[in-house]
MMTF fields as JSON, N, C-alpha, C and O atoms, coordinates in Angstrom:
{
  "mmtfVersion": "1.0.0",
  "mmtfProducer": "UNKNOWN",
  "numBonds": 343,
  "numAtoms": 344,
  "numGroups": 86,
  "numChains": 1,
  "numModels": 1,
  "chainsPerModel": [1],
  "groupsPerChain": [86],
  "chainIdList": ["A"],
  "bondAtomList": [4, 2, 8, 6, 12, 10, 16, 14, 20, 18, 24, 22, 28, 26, 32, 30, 36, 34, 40, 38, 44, 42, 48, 46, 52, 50, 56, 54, 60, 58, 64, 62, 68, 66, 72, 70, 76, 74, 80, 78, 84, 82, 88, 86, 92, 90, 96, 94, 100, 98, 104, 102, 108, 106, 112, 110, 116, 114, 120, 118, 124, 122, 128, 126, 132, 130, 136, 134, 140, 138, 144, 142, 148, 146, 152, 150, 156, 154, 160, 158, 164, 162, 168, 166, 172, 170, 176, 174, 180, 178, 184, 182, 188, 186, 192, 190, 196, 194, 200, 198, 204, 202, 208, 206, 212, 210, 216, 214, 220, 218, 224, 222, 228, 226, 232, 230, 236, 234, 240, 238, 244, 242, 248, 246, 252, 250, 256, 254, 260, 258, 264, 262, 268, 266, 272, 270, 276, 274, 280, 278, 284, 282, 288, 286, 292, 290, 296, 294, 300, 298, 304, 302, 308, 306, 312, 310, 316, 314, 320, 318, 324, 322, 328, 326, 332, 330, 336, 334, 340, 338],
  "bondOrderList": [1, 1, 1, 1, 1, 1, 1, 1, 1, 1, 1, 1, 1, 1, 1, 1, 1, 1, 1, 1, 1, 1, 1, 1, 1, 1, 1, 1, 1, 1, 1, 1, 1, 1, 1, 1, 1, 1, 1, 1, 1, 1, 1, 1, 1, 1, 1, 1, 1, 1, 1, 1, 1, 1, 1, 1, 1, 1, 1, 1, 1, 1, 1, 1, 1, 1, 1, 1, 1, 1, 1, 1, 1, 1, 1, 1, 1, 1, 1, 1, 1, 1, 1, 1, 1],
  "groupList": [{"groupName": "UNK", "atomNameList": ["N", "CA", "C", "O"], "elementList": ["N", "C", "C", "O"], "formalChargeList": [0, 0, 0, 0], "bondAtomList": [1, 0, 2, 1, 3, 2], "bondOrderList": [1, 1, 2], "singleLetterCode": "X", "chemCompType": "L-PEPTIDE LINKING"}],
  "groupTypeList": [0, 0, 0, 0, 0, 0, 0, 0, 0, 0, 0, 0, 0, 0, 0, 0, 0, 0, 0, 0, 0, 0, 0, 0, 0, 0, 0, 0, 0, 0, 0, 0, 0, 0, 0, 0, 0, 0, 0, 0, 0, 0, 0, 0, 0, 0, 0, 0, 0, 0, 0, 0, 0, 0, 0, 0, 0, 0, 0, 0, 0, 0, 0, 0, 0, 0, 0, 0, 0, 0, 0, 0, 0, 0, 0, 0, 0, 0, 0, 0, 0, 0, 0, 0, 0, 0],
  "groupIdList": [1, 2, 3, 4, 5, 6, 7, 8, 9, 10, 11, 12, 13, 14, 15, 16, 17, 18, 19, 20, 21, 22, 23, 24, 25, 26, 27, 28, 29, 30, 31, 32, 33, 34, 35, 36, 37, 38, 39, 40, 41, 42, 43, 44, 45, 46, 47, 48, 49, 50, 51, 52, 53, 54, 55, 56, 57, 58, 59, 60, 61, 62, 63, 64, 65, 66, 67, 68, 69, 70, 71, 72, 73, 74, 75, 76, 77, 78, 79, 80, 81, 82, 83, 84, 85, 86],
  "secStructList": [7, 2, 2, 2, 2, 2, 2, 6, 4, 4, 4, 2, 2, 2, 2, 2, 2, 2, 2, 2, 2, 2, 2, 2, 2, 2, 2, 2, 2, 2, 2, 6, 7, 1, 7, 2, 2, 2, 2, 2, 2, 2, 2, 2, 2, 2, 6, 2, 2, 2, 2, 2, 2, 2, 2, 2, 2, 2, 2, 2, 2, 2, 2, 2, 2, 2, 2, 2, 2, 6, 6, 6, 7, 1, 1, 7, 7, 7, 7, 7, 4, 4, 4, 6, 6, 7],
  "xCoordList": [0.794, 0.0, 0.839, 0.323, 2.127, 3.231, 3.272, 3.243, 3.349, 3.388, 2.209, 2.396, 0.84, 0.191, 0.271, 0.52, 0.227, 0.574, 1.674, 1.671, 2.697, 3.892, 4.067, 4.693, 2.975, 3.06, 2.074, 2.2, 1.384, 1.004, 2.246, 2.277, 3.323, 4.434, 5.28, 4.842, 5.869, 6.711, 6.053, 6.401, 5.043, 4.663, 5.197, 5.143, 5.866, 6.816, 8.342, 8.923, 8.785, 10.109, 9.912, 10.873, 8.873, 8.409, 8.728, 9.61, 7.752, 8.074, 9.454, 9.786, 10.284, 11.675, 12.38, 13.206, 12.165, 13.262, 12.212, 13.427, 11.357, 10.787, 11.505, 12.135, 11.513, 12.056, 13.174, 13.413, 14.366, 15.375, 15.97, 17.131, 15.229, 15.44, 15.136, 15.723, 14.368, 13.916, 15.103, 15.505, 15.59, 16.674, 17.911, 18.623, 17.85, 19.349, 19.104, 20.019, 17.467, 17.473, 17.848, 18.5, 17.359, 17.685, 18.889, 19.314, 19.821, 21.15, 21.877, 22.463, 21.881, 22.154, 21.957, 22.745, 20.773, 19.77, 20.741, 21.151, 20.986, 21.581, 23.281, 24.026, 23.659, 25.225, 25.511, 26.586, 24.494, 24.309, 25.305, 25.632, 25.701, 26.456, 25.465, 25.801, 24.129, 23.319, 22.845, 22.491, 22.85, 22.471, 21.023, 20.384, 20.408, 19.025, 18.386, 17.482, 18.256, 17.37, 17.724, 16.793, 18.947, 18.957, 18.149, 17.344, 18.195, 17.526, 16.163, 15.705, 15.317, 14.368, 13.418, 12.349, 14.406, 14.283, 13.955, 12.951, 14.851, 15.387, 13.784, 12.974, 13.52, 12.205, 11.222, 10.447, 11.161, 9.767, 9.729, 8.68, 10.852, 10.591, 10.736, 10.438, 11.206, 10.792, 9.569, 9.033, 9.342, 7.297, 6.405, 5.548, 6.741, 6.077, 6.38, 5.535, 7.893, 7.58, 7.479, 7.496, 7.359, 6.625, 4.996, 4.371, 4.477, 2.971, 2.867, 1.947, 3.746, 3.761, 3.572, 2.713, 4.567, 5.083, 3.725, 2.97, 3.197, 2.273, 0.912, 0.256, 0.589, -0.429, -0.319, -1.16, 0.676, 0.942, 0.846, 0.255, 1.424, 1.269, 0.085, -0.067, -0.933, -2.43, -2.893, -3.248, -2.786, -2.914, -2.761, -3.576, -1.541, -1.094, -2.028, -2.602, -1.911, -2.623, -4.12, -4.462, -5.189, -6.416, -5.848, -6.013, -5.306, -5.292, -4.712, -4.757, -4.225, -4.09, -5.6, -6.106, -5.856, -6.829, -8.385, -9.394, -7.954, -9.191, -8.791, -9.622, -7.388, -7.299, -7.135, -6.783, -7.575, -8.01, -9.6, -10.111, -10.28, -11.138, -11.826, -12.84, -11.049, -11.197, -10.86, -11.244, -10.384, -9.929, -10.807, -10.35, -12.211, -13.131, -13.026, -13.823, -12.243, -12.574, -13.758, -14.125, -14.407, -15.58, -15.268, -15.367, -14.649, -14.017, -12.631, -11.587, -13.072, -11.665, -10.464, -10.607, -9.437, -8.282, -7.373, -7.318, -6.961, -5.947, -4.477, -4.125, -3.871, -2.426, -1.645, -2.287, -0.429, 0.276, 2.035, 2.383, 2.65, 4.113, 4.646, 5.202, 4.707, 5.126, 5.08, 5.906, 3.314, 2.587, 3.348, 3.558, 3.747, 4.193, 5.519, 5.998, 6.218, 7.54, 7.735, 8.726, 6.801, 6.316, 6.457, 5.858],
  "yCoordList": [-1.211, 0.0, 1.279, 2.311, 1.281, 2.414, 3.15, 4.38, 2.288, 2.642, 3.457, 4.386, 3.11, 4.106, 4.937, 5.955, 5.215, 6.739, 7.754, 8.979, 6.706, 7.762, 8.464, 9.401, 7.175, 7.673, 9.212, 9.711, 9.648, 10.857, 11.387, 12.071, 11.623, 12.928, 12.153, 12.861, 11.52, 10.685, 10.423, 9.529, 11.583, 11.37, 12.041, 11.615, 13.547, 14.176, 13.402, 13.481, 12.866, 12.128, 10.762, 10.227, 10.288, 9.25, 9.313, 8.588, 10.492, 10.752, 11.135, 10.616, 12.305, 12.18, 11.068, 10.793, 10.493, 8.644, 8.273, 8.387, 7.982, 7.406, 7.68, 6.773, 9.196, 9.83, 9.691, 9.687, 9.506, 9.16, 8.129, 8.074, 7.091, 5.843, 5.0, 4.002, 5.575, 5.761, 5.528, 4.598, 7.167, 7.749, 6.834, 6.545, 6.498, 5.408, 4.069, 3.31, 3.77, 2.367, 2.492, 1.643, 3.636, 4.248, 4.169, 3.906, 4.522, 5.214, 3.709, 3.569, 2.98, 1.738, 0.388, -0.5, 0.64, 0.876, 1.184, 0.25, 2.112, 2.524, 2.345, 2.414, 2.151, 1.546, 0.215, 0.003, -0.895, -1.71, -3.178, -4.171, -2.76, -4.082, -4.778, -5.238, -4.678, -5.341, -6.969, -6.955, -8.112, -9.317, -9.106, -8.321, -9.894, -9.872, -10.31, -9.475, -10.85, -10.959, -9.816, -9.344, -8.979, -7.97, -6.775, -6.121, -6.437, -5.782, -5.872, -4.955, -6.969, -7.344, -6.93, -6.392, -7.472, -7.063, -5.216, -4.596, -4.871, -3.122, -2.68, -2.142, -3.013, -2.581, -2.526, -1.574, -4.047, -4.151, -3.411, -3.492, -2.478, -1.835, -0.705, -0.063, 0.149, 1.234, 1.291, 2.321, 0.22, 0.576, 0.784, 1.652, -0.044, 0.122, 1.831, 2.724, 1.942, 3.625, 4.433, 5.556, 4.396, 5.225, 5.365, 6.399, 4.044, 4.005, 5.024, 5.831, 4.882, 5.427, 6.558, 7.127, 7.283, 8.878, 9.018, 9.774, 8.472, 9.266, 9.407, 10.449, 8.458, 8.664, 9.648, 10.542, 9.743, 10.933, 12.286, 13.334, 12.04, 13.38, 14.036, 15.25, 12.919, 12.871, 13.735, 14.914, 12.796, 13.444, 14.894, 15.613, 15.227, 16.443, 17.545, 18.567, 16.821, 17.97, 18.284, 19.464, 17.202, 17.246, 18.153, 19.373, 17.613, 19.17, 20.405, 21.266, 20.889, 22.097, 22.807, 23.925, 21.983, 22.458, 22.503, 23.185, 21.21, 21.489, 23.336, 24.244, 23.451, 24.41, 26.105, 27.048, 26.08, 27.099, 27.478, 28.575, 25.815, 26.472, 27.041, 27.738, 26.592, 27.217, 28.53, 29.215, 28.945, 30.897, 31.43, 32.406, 31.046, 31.211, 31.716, 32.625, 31.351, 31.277, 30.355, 29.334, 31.192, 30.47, 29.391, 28.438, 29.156, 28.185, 27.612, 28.162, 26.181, 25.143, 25.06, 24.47, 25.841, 25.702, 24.263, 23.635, 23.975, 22.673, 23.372, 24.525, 22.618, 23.103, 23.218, 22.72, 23.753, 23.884, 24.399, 25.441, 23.307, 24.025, 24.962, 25.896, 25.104, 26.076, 27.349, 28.146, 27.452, 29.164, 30.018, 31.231, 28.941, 29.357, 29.641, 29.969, 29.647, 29.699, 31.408, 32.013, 32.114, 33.15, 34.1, 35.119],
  "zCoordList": [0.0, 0.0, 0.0, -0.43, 0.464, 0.092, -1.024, -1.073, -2.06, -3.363, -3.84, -4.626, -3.34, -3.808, -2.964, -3.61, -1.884, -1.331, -1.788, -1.906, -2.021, -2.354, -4.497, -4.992, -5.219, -6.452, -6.895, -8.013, -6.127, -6.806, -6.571, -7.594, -6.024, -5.474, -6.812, -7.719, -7.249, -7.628, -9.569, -10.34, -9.833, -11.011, -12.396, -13.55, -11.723, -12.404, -12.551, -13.634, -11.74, -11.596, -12.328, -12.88, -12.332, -12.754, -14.293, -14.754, -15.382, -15.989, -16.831, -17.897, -16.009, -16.542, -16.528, -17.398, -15.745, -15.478, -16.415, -16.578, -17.135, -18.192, -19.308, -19.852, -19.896, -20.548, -20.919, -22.126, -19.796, -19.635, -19.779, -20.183, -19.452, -19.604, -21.364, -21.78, -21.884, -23.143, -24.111, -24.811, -23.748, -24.396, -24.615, -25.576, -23.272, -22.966, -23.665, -23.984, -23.938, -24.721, -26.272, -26.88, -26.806, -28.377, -28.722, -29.847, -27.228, -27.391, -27.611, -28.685, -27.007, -27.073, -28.234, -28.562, -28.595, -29.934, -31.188, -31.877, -31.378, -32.467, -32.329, -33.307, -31.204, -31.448, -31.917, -32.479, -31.714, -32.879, -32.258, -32.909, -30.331, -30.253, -29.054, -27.963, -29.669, -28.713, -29.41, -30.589, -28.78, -29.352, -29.578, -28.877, -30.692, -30.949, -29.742, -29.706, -28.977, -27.629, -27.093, -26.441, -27.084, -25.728, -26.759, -26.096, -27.98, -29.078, -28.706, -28.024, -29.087, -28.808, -27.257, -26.968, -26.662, -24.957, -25.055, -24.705, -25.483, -25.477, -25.991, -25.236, -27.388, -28.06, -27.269, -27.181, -26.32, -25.918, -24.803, -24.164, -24.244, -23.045, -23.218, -22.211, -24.397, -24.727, -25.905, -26.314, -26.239, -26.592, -25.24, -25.076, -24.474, -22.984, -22.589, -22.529, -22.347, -21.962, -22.716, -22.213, -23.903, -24.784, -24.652, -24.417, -24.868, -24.053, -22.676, -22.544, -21.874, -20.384, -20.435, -19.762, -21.492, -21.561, -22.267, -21.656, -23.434, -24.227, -23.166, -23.201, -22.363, -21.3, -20.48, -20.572, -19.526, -18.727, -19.784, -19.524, -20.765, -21.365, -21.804, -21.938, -22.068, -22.229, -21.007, -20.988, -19.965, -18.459, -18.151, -17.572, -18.649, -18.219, -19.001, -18.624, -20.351, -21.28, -20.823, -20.888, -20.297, -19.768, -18.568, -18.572, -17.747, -16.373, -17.02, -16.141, -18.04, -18.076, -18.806, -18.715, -19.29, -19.998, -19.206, -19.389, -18.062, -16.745, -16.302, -16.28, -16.013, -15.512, -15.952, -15.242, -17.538, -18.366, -17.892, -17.667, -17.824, -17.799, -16.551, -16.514, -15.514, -14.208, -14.273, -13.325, -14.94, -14.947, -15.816, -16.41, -16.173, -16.173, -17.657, -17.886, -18.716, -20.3, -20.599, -20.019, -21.99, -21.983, -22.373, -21.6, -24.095, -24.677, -24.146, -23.798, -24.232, -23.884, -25.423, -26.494, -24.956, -25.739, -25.716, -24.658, -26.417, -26.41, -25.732, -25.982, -25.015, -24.703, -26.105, -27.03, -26.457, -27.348, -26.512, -25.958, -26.747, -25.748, -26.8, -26.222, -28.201, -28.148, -28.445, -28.889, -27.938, -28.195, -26.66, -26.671, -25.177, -24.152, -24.286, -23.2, -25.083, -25.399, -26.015, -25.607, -26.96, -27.151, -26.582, -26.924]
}
């Protein structure tokens, strides 16, 4: 029962070590001295956190957009990262 108490705090970190971890399978990935099982292995666990990342990111995008419309706009905008960059 730990685990769910402590994963709402642990959902941003969660994410970057997803992210991160991703990266490091690609990176590994493309140097090309991995055996076809450890290849194989590598794929099937960055399709998994790719699934992971694209959900949370789903997630995230629904609460910002819960939280547009709490500041009392009539119409619901889609997030866009890089109109905030602007």
């Amino acid at each position: 029962m730990p685990p769910k108490t402590s994963s709402p705090k642990k959902k941003g970190v969660d994410f970057e070590q997803s992210l991160s971890t991703l990266e490091s399978l690609v990176t590994r990935m493309e140097q090309g001295d991995m055996t076809l099982e450890e290849s194989l292995q590598a794929f099937e666990a960055g399709i998994a956190l790719t699934r992971e990342c694209q959900t949370r990111l789903a997630a995230a995008e629904q609460q910002v957009n819960k939280l547009i419309e709490q500041q009392g706009n009539i119409s619901l905008e889609p997030f866009h990262a890089d109109e905030g960059d602007a």
